[in-house]
C-alpha positions as CSV (number, residue, x, y, z in Angstrom):
1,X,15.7,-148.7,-145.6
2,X,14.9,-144.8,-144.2
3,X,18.5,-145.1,-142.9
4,X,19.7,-145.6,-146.6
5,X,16.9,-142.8,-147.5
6,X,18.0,-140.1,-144.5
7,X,22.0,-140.8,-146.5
8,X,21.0,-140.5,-149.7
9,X,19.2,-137.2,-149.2
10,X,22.2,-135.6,-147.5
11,X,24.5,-136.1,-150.5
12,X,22.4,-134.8,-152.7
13,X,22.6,-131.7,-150.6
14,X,26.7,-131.7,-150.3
15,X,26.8,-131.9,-154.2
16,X,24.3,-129.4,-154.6
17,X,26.6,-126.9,-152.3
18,X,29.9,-127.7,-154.3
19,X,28.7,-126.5,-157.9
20,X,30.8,-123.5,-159.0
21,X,29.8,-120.0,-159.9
22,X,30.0,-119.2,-163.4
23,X,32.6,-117.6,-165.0
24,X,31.9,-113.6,-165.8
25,X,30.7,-110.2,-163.9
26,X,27.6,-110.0,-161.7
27,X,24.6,-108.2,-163.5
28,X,23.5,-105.1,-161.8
29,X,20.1,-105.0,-160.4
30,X,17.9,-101.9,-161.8
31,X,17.3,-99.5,-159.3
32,X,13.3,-98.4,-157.6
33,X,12.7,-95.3,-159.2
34,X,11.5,-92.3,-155.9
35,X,8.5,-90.3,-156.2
36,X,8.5,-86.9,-156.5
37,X,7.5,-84.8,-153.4
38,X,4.7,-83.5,-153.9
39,X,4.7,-79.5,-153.9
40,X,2.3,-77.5,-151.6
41,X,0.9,-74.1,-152.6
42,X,-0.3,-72.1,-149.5
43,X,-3.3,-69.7,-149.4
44,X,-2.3,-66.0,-149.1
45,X,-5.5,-64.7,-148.8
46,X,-9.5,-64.7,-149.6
47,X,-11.8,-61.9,-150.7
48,X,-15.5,-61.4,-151.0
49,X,-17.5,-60.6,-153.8
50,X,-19.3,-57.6,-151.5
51,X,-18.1,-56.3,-148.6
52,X,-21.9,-54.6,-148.0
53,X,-25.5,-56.3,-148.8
54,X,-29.2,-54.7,-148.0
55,X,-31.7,-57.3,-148.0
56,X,-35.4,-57.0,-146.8
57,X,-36.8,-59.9,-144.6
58,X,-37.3,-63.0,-146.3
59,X,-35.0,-62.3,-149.3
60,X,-31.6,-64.4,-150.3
61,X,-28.2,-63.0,-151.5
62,X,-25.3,-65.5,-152.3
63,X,-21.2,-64.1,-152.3
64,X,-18.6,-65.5,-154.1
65,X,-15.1,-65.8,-152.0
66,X,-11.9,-65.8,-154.0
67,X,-8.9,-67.7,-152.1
68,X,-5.6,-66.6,-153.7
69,X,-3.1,-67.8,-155.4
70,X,-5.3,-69.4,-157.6
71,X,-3.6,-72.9,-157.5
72,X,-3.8,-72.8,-154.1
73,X,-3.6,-76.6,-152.7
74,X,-6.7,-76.0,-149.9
75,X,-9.0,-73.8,-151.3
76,X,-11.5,-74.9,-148.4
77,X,-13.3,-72.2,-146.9
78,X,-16.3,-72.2,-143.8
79,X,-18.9,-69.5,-143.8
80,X,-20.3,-67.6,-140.3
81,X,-23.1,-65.4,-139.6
82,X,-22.4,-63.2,-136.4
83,X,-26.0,-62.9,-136.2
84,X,-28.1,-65.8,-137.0
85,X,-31.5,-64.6,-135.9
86,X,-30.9,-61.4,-137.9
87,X,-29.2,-63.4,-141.3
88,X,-27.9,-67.1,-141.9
89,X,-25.4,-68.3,-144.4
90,X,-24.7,-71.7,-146.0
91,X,-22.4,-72.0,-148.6
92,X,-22.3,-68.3,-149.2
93,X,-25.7,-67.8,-149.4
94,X,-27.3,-65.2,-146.9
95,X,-31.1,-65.9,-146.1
96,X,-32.3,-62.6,-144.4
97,X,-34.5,-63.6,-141.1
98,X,-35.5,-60.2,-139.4
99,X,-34.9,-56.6,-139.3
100,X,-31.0,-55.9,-137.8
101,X,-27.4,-56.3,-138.7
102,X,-24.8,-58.9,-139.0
103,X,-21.6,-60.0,-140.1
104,X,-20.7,-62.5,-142.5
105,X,-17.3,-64.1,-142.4
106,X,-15.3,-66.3,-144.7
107,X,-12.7,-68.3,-143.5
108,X,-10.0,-70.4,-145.4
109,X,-8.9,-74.0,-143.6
110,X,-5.1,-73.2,-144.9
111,X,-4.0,-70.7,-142.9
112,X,-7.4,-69.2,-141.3
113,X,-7.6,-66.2,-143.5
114,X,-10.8,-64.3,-143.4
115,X,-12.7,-61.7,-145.4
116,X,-15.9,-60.2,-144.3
117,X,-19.8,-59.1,-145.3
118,X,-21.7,-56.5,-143.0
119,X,-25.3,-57.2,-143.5
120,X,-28.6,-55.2,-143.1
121,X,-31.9,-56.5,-142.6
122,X,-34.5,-54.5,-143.6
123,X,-38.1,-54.9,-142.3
124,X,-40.7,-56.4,-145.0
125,X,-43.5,-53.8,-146.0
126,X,-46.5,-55.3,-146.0
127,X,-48.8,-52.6,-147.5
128,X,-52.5,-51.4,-146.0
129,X,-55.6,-52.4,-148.0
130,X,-58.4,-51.7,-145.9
131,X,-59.6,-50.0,-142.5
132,X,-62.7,-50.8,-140.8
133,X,-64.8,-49.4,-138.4
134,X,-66.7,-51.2,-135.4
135,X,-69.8,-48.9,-135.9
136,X,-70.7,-46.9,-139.0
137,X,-73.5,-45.0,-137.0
138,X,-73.9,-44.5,-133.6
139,X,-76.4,-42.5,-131.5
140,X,-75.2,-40.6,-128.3
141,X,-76.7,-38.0,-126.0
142,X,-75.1,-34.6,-125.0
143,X,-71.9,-35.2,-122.6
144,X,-71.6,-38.9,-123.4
145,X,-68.5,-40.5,-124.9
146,X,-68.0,-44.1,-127.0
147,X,-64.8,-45.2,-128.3
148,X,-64.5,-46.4,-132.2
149,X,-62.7,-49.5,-133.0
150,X,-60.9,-49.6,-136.1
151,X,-59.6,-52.7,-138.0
152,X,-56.4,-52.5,-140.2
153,X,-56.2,-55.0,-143.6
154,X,-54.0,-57.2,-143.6
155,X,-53.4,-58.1,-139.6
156,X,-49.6,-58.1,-140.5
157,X,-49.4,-54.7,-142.2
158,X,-46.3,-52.9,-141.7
159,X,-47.8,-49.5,-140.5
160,X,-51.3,-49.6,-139.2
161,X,-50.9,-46.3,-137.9
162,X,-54.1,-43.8,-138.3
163,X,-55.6,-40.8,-137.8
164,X,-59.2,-39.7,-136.7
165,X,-61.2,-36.3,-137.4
166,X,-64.5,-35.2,-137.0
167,X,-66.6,-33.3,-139.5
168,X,-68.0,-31.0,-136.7
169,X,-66.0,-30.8,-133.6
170,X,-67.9,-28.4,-131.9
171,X,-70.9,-31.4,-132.1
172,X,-69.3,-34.5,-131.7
173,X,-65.2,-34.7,-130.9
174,X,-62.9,-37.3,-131.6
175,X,-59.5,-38.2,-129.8
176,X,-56.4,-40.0,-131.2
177,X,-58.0,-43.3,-129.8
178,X,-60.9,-43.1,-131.3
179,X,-63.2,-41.9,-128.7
180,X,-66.0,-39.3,-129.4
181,X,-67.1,-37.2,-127.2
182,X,-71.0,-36.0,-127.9
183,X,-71.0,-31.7,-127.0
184,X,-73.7,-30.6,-128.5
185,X,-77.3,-31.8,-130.4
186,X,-76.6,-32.4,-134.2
187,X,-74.7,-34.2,-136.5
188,X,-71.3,-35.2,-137.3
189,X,-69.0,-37.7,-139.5
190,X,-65.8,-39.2,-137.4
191,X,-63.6,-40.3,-140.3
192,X,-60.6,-43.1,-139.6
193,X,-57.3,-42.6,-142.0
194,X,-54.5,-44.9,-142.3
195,X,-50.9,-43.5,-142.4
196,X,-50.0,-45.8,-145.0
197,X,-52.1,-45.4,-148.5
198,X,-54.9,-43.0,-146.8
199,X,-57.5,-45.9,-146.5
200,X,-60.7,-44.2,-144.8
201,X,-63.6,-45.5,-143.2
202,X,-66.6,-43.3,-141.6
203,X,-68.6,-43.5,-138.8
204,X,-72.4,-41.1,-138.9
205,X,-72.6,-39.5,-135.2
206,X,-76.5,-38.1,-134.2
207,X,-75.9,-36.0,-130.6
208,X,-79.3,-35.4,-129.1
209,X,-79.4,-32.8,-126.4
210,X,-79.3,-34.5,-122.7
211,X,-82.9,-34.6,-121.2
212,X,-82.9,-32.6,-117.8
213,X,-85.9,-33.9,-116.2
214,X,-88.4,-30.7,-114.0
215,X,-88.4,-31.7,-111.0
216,X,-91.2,-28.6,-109.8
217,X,-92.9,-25.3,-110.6
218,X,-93.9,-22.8,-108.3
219,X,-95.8,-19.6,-109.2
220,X,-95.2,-16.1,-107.9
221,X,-98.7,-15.8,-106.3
222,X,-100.6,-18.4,-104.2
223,X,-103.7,-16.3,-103.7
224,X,-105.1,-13.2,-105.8
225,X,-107.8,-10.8,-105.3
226,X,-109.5,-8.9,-108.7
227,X,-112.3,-6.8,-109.4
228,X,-114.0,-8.2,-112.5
229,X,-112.7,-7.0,-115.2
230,X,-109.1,-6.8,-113.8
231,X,-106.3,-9.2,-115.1
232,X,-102.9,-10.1,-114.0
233,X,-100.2,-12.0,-115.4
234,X,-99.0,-14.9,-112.8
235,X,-95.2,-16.0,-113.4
236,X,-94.3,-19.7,-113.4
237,X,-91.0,-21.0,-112.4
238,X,-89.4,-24.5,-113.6
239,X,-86.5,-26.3,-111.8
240,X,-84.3,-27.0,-112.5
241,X,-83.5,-24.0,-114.6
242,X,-81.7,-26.0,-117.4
243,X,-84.7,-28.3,-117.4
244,X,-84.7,-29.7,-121.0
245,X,-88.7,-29.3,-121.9
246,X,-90.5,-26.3,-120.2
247,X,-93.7,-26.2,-121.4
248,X,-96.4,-25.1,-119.7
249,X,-100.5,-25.3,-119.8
250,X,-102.6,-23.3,-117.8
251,X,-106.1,-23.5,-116.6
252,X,-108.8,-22.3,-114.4
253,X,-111.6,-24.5,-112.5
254,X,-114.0,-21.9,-112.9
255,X,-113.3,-20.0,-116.1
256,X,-116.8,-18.0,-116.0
257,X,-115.3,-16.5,-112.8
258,X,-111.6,-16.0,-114.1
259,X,-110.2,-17.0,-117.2
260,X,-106.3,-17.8,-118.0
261,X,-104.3,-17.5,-121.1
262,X,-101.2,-19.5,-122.5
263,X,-99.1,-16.9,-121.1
264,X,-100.3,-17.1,-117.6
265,X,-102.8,-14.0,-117.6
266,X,-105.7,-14.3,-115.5
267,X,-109.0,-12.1,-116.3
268,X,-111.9,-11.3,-113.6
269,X,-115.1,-12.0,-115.7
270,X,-117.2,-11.8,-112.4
271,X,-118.0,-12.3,-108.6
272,X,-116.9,-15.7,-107.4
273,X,-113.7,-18.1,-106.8
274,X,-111.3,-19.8,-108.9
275,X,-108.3,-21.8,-108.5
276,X,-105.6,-21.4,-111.7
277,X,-103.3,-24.2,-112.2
278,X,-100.3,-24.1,-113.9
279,X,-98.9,-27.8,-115.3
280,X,-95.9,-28.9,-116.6
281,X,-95.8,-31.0,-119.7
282,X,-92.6,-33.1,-118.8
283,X,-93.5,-34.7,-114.8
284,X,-97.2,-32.7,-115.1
285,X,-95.8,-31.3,-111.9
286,X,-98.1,-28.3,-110.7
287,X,-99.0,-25.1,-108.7
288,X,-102.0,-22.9,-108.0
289,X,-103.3,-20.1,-107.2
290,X,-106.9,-19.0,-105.8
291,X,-108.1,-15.8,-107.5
292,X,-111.1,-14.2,-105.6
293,X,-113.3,-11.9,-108.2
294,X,-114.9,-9.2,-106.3
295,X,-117.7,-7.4,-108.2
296,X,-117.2,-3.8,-108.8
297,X,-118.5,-0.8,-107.3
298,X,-119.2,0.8,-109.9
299,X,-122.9,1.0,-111.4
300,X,-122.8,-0.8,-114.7
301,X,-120.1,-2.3,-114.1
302,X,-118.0,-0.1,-114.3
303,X,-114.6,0.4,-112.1
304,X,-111.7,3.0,-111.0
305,X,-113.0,6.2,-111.8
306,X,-114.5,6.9,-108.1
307,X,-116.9,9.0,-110.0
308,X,-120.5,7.3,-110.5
309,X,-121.0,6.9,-114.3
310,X,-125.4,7.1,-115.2
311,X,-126.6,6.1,-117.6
C-alpha cells in the first residue's frame, strides 16, 4: 500500500512539470521607487548677540548666538566660560560669580566655528549704614594712650574705610588706628568717619594732668638766730620740681616765741626757742628749722639804733 502511495505521488509531480506556459508576453514587474539623498546644509559661521557685557557680582546676562545660513542642518552649539570662578554660562546665560574677567565662547558642532563674549565682573557694593565705637567716653591721664575700636554696619560692606580726628589735638591726639594719645589736662571729642556715606560716631576724652608724687622738702635754713622783733622769710624747696601738688603749711612749736606765716616768714615776738616746720600737703613730707629769739638790747624794747632811747 505506501509503495502504491510513494507511485502515485510521483506522477502527480511529472504532470504537474509538463503543463505549458501560456500563450502571450511576460508582464513587466513595477519597479522600487529610490529615495532621494538627502541634502546637507553646512554652518558657515555663528555670531553673538554682544561681544562685551559688565555685570556686578551676583547678576545674570543671557546672549543669543546666531549660526548662519539659517537652514543650516546642525545648528548645535556648546557654550564655555574661560573663567568659571570669575563667570559661568549654561545655555548662553552668564551668572557673574566674583570680581574679574572672562571669556565666553560659542561653539558650533558643524564645523567648530566660534564667536566670542569678554566679560567683566564687577565687585557688589554693599553700602555703609552705621559705625560704632567701643567706648563713647573714656578717662585718661596726661602721657597715656588707648586705642578706639570702631565697628562698620553691615560686616560685608564694601568700603569700611574711616577716618578719625580730634576736636582738640593739642589735648588729646588721635592716630589713623584709632589710638589717642592724652597731652595735656582737658577735654576733647575723637570723632570716627566712614569713607563711604560719612557715618560718624564720637567718643568724649577727659585728660587729667599726671600726678607727680613730692618725694621731699628741704628749707634754706636749718637754724636761725633773731632779735625779737626781727623776721625772716625761710624758702622751701619741693622735689621733684614738676611735683604735681605743692602746697605747703607752715608752723611754729612755740608761736609766742616766733611766729610763721603762709608764706614762710618767721617773726621774733620774744626771748626763747622755736622750731618752724614746713609740711607738704601731698606725702606730709617735712623740714625744720630752730629759730633762737634773743631779747634786744635796747631799753624798751627797742633795737638797731646803738643809741639808748629814754623814755
Amino acid at each position: 500500500m505506501k509503495r502504491f502511495l510513494s507511485l502515485l505521488a510521483l506522477a502527480v509531480m511529472l504532470f504537474a512539470c509538463e503543463v505549458p506556459e501560456p500563450d502571450g508576453p511576460k508582464p513587466t514587474p513595477t519597479p522600487t521607487p529610490t529615495p532621494p539623498t538627502p541634502t546637507t546644509v553646512a554652518v558657515s559661521s555663528v555670531s553673538l548677540s554682544k561681544t562685551s557685557i559688565t555685570l556686578t557680582e551676583g547678576d545674570k546676562e543671557t546672549l543669543t548666538a546666531t549660526v548662519l545660513p539659517n537652514n543650516a542642518t546642525d545648528k548645535t552649539v556648546e557654550w564655555s566660560s574661560s573663567n568659571t570662578s570669575v563667570a559661568s554660562v549654561s545655555n548662553g546665560t552668564v551668572t557673574a560669580i566674583k570680581a574679574g574677567t572672562t571669556t565666553i565662547t560659542v561653539k558650533t558642532k558643524d564645523g567648530g566655528k566660534t564667536a566670542t563674549c569678554a566679560v567683566t565682573v564687577n565687585a557688589k557694593v554693599i553700602p555703609v549704614s552705621d559705625v560704632t565705637l567701643n567706648k563713647t567716653d573714656l578717662t585718661l591721664t596726661e602721657g597715656d594712650s588707648e586705642t578706639l575700636t570702631a565697628t562698620v554696619k553691615p560686616d560685608d560692606a564694601t568700603d569700611k574705610t574711616v577716618s578719625w580726628s580730634s576736636s582738640d589735638a593739642t589735648i588729646a591726639s588721635v592716630d589713623d588706628n584709632g589710638k589717642v594719645t592724652a597731652l595735656k589736662a582737658g577735654t576733647a571729642t575723637i570723632t570716627v568717619k566712614t569713607k563711604d556715606g560719612g557715618k560718624t560716631a564720637t567718643c568724649a576724652v577727659t585728660v587729667n594732668a599726671k600726678v607727680i608724687p613730692v618725694s621731699d622738702v628741704t628749707l634754706n635754713k636749718t637754724e636761725l638766730t633773731l632779735t625779737e622783733g626781727e623776721s625772716e622769710t625761710l624758702t622751701a624747696t619741693v622735689k621733684p620740681d614738676n611735683a604735681t601738688d605743692k602746697t605747703l603749711s607752715w608752723s611754729s612749736s612755740d608761736a609766742t616765741v616766733a611766729s610763721v606765716d603762709d608764706n614762710g616768714k618767721v617773726t621774733a615776738l620774744k626771748a626763747g626757742t622755736a622750731t618752724i616746720t614746713v609740711k607738704t600737703k601731698d606725702g606730709e613730707k617735712t623740714a625744720t628749722c630752730k629759730v633762737t629769739v634773743v631779747p634786744s638790747s635796747l631799753p624798751g624794747g627797742h633795737e638797731g639804733t646803738g643809741q639808748e632811747v629814754w623814755k
